[in-house]
N, C-alpha and C positions, 0 to 999 in steps of 0.2 A: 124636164126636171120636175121634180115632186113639189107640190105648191107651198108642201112645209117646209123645206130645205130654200127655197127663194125667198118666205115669208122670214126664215130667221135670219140668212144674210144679211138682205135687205134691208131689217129691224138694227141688225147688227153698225152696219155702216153707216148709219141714224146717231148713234150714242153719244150721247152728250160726252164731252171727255173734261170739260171743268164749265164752271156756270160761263163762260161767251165761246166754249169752242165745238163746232160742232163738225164730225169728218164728212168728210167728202164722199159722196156714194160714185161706186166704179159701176155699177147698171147701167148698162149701155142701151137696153130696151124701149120701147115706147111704151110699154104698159106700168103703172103704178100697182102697190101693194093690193088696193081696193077694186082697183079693174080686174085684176087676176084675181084673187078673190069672188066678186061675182061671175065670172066665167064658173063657177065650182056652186054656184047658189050662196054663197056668204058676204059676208062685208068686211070692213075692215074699218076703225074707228079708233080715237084717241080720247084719251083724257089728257085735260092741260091746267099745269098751275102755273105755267109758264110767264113771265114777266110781260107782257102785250107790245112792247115796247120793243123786245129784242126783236130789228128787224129780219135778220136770220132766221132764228127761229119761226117766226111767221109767214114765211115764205115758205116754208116745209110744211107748214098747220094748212096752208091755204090751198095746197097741190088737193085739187078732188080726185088727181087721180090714183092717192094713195091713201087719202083719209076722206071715208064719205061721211064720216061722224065725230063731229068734234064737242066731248062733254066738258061742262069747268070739273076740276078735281077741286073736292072735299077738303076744303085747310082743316 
């Protein structure tokens, strides 16, 4: 499968849908965004203004195997 068509799924069933809810990824794979990604020479990395608090959410910030770069975003 083409690394950008899994990159935007992927990304896809990430998406915040209201500030505490977040969907459920159906990726049944053992590799993360960021693993596939450097198989290809790239990375993969996030910015977050995210609430530190939300445990949810940081349990997705903290997977290395999908985010090997986590920046603060710019208020």
């Amino acid at each position: 499968m083409n690394l950008a068509v899994i990159l935007a799924l992927s990304i896809n069933s990430l998406a915040v849908v209201s500030g505490d809810s977040i969907l459920k990824s159906t990726y049944t794979g053992s590799s993360g965004l960021h693993d596939l990604a450097k198989q290809s020479g790239k990375y993969m990395g996030t910015a977050v203004d995210q609430d530190m608090r939300d445990t949810a959410a940081m349990k997705v910030l903290k997977n290395i195997g999908d985010f090997g770069m986590i920046t603060p975003a710019t208020p």
